[in-house]
C-alpha positions in Angstrom: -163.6 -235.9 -132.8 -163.8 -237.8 -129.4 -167.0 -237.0 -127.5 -166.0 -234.7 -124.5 -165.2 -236.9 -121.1 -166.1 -235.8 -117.5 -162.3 -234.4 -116.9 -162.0 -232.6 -120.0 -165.2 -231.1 -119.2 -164.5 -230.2 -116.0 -161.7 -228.2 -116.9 -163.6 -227.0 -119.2 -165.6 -225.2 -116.9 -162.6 -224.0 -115.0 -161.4 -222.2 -118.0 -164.8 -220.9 -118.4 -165.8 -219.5 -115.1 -162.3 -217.9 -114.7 -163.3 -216.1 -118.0 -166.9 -215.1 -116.4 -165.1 -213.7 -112.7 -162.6 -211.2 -114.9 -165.5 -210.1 -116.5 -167.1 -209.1 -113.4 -164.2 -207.9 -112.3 -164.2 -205.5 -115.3 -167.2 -204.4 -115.0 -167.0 -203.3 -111.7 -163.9 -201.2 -112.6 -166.2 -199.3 -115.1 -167.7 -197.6 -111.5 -167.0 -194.2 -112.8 -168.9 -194.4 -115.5 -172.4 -192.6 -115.7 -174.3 -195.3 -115.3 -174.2 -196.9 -112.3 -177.6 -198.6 -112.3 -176.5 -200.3 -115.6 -173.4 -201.4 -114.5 -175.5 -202.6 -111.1 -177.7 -204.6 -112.8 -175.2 -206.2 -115.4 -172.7 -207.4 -112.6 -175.6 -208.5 -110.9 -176.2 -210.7 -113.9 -172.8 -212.3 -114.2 -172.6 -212.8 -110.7 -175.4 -214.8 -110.7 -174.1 -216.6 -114.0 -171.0 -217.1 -112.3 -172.3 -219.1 -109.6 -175.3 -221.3 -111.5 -171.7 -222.2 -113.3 -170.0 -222.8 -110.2 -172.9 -224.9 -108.8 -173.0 -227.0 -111.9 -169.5 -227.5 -112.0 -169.4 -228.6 -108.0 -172.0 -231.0 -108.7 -170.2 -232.9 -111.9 -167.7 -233.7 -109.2 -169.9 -234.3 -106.4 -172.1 -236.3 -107.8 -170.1 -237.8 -110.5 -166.0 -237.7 -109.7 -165.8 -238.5 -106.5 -167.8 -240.7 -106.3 -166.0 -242.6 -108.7 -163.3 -242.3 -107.0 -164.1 -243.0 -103.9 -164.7 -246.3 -105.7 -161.4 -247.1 -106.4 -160.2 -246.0 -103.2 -159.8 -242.2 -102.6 -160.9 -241.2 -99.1 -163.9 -239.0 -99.2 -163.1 -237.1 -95.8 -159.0 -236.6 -96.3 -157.3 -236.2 -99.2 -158.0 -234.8 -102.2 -161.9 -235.4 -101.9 -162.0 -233.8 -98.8 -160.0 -230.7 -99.5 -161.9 -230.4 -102.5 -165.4 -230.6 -100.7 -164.5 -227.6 -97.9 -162.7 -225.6 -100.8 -166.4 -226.2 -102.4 -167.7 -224.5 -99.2 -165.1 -222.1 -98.5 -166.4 -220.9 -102.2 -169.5 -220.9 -101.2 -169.1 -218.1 -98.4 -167.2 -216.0 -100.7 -170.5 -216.2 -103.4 -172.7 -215.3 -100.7 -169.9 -212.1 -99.7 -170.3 -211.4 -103.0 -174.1 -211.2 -103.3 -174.4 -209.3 -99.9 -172.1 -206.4 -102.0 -173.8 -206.8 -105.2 -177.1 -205.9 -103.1 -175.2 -203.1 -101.1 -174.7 -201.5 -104.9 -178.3 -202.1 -106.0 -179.2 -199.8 -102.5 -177.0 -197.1 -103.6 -173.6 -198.1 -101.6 -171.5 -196.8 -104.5 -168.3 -197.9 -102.0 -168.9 -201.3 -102.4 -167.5 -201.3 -106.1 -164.1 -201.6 -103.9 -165.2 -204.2 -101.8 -166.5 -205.9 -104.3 -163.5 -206.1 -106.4 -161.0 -207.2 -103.6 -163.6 -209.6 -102.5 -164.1 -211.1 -106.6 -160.0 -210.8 -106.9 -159.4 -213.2 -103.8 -162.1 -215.5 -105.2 -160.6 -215.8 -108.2 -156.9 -216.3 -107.0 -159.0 -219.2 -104.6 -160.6 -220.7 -107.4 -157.3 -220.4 -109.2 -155.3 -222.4 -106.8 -158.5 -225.0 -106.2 -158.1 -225.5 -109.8 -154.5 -226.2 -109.9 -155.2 -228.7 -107.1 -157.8 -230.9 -109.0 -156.3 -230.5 -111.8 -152.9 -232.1 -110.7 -154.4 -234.4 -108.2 -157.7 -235.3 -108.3 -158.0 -235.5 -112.1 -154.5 -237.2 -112.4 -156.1 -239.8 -110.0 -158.8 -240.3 -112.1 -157.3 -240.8 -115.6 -154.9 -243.1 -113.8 -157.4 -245.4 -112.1 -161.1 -244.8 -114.3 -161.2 -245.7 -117.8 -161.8 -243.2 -120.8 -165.3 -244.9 -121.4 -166.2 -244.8 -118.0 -165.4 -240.9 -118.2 -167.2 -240.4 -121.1 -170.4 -242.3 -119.7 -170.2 -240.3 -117.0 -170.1 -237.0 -118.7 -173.2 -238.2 -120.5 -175.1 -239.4 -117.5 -174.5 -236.1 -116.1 -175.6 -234.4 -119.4 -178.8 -236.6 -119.4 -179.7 -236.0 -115.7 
């Protein structure tokens, strides 16, 4: 079996943390259940799951991708790099909506279940669409242009960071 390389693995984690958001999502549909505290404190859990994987994942690419592309050419403030990095931020701002709702439910704000589902629904159509977009550009560009050994040392740099 081939050790996993940097692309594989980053869509890896796209599959993943799609996964992790309809869980949330789930769980806040269970609102109506009689215990709300529970349910609190467990989307409060995978919320915070959901972004250390988000945080991880944005780093593999900005510390190892696109860099590495920007080697062989790929501008870092236009193109796909660029759209990438403020569709990074643009994420950002909807984790930090998120948490301010998640606390709004920990204070007894049983409304925000709403909220917080709209809000975790467009953030996962986002993340869908930012996916599709690396996925067909940025990582196209990459097994293209960077060799398969390059993307699997890069994988384990990462790994052994």
């Amino acid at each position: 079996m081939l050790a996993m390389n940097l692309i594989v693995s980053c869509k890896y984690d796209h599959r993943k943390i799609d996964g992790l958001m309809k869980d949330l999502m789930q769980s806040c549909r269970n609102d109506e259940d009689k215990n709300v505290r529970g349910i609190v404190s467990q989307v409060r859990s995978q919320l915070e799951t959901v972004e250390s994987c988000l945080f991880d994942h944005f780093k593999k690419e900005e510390q190892f991708l696109f860099p590495e592309l920007a080697n062989i050419g790929v501008s870092v403030e236009f193109g796909p790099i660029g759209i990438a990095l403020r569709e990074h931020r643009l994420i950002k701002n909807f984790l930090r909506s998120l948490d301010s709702l998640v606390t709004d439910l920990e204070q007894g704000n049983q409304t925000s279940f709403a909220f917080l589902i709209n809000q975790a629904t467009e953030l996962l159509n986002f993340l869908e669409h930012h996916w599709q977009k690396e996925e067909t550009a940025l990582f196209e560009l990459a097994l293209m242009h960077i060799s398969n050994d390059r993307l699997h040392r890069l994988e384990l740099m990462r790994k052994f960071e």
